[in-house]
N, C-alpha and C positions, 0 to 999 in steps of 0.2 A: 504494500500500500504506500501509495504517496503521500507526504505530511509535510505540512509547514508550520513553524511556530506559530500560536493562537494570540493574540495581546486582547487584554481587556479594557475595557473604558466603564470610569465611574460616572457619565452623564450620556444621553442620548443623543448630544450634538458630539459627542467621540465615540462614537460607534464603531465597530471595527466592521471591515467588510472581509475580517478572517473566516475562516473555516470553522464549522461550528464546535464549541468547544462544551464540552459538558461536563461540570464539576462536583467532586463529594469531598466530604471531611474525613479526610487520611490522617486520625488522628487531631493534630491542633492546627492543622494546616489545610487549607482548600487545593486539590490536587488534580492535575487533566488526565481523565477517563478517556475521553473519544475525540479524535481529531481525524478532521475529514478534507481534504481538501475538493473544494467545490469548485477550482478553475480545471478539473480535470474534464472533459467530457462524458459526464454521468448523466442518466434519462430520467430517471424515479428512483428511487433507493428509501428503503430505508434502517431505521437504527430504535433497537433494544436496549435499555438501559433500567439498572437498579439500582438508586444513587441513594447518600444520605446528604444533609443539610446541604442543598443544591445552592449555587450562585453564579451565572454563566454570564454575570457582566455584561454588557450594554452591547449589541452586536446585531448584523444584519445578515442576512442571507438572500443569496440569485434567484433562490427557488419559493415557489410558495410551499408553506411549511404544514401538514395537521399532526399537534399534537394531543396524542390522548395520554389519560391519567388512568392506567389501572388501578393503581393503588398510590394513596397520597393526595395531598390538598398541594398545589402549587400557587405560586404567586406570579405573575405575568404584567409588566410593567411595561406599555405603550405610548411614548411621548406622554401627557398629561392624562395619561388615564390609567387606571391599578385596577386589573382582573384579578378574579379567584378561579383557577379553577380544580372544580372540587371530583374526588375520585369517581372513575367512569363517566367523563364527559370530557367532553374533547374542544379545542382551539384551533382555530385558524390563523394564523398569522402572514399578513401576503408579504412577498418578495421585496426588496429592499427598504422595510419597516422597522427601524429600530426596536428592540426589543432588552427585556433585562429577565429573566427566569430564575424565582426561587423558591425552596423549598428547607421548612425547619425540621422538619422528620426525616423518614426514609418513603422513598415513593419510586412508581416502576410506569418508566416511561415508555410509551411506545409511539415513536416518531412516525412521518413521510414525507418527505421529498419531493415536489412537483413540479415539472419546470412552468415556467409562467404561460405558454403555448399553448399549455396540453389541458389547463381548464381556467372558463369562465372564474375569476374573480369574486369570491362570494363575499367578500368583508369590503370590497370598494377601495384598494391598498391601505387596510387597516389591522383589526385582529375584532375576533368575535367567540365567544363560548358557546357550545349549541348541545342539548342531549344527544346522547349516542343509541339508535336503535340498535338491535339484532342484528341484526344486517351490516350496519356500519363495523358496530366491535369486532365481528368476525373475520369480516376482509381487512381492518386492521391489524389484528392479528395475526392473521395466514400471510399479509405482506411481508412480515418479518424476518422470512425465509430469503429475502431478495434485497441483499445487504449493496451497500457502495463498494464490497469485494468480489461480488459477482459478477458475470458477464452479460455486459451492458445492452448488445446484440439478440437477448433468450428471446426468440417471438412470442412464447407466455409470459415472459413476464413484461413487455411491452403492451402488450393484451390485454394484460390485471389493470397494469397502472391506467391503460388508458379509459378501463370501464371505469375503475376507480375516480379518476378526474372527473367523469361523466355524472356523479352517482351525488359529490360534494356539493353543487351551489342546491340540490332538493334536501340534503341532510342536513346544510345551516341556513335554511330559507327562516327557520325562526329560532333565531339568538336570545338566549339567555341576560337578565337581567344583573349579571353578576359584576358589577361594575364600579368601582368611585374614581369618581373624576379629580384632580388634585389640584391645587390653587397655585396661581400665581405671584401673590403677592408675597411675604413671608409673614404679613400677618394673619393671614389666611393659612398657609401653611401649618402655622403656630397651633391656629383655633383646632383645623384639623388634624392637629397631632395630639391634643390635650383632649379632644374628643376622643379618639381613639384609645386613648388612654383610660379613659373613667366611662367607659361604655355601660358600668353596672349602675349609675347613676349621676347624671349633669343634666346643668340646667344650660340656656342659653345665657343668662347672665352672668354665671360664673365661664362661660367658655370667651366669650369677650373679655371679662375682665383678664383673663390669663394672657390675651393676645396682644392685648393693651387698647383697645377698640371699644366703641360704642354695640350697643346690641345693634342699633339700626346702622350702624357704619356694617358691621360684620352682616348683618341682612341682605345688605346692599353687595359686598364683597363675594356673598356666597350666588346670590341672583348673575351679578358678572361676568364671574370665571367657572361657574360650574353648571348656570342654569337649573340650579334645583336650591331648597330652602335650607336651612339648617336642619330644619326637621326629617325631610325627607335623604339627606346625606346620612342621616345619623341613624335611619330608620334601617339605612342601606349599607351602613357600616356591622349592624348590628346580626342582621340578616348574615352575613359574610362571614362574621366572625363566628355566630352560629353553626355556621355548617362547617368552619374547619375546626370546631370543636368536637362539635358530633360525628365525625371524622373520625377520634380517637379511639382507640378501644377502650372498654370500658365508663366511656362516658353515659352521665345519665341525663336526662333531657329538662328533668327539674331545676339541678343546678347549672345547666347550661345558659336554662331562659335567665334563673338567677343574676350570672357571670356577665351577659351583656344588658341586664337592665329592664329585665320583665318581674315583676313581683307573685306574679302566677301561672301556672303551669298552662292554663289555659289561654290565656291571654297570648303568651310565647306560643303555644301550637297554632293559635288561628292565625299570629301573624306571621310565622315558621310557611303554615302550609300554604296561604296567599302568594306568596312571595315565591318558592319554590314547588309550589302544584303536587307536595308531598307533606306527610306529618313528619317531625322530628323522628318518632318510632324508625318510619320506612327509607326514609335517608341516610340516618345511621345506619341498621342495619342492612342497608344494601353495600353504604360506604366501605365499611367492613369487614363485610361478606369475605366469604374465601371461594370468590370466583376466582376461576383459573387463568394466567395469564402464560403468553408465550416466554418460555426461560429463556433468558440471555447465554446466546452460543460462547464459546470459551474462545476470547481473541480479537472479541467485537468491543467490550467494556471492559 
């Protein structure tokens, strides 16, 4: 395999247009798993991975990208916007999009590869989270067999990929609400970081005061740069962090609604199942299900 050093960038205006690099915590140290060089003439490929505390640094790629979440909550960072995406659902990220991907646990990724030609555009050169059918999960995972080490020439697997391509803009024709928009200003930033912080219980008073802003200054801040209210940010913060709790094993759904700031169990379900078109019950326990995923061949990660 051909390889070239990977560099990373800590903002999305230094984005690398290296090869994509994908990182785990090797001990106290973040360390390169998978390097791929992408000025080779590759068609569709893709890449299996089992990582832990992932951080693949601000980076873009020639191809359009889907990545799915077997297992794991990721975090997925787009110019001003911070996706979640939560186990068994999948992302689209289009070709030269700056992006930032992480992850605080362990999670088992399973990439593809597409060149920009071979399909319609589903996110508009953006990124978009979308449920994953039957259908989808399956040809994700049987691609896995059809690595950036194989022969690029197979007329089956130019075959898969290109139904594959074909199959994508009807699989995220409707995107997931999984979404916060992030601020511009750093007083805005501020709000939204002390929000995020005390999600088990803040007022919008005390989130101004922390940013050093008027409520109606910060009102006005949020209307702005994110087009949604403070309430409806934090409703959306809440939601997010819900489900990469309920994510964990072991977690219970009680102290979850608790953790982000519902004071009863029911209240966090009705606004749980709204939000995500499932109860806390069937989310977890699917999150953490022990469906089966494609193992990572020996030499790929």
């Amino acid at each position: 395999m051909s390889t070239r050093p990977s560099s990373r960038s800590d903002s999305p205006g230094e984005a690398s247009d290296s090869p994509r690099t994908a990182l785990h915590d090797g001990g106290s140290q973040l360390e390169t798993v998978t390097k791929v060089d992408l000025e080779r003439p590759l068609f569709a490929f893709s890449l299996a991975e089992d990582l832990r505390k992932v951080d693949s640094g601000w980076h873009r790629h020639n191809k359009h990208q889907l990545l799915y979440s077997a297992k794991g909550s990721l975090h997925l960072e787009v110019a001003r916007s911070h996706w979640l995406l939560p186990p068994q659902r999948a992302a689209w990220i289009s070709a030269g999009v700056s992006h930032r991907i992480r992850a605080a646990g362990s999670v088992a990724l399973r990439t593809i590869y597409l060149p920009v030609d071979l399909v319609a555009d589903p996110a508009g050169a953006g990124c978009q989270v979308f449920s994953v059918t039957a259908l989808c999960r399956e040809m994700i995972l049987h691609a896995m067999k059809w690595t950036h080490l194989g022969n690029q020439d197979d007329p089956v697997r130019k075959s898969y990929f290109e139904t594959f391509a074909r199959l994508v803009p009807e699989w995220a024709a409707h995107p997931l609400p999984f979404v916060l928009p992030s601020g511009e200003t750093p007083q805005l930033r501020k709000a939204m970081s002390y929000t995020l912080e005390h999600l088990d219980g803040v007022s919008v008073e005390q989130v101004a005061r922390a940013a050093g802003v008027s409520p109606r200054t910060l009102a006005r801040r949020f209307a702005d740069e994110t087009h949604m209210t403070w309430q409806q940010w934090t409703y959306t913060a809440q939601m997010l962090a819900a489900m990469e709790l309920l994510s964990t094993r072991g977690s219970r759904v009680t102290e979850v609604g608790l953790q982000v700031g519902f004071s009863s169990a029911s209240a966090f379900t009705n606004s749980f199942s709204k939000f995500t078109g499932e109860k806390p019950t069937q989310f977890r326990d699917r999150a953490i299900g022990s469906a089966a995923v494609t193992p990572v061949r020996k030499g790929f990660s």
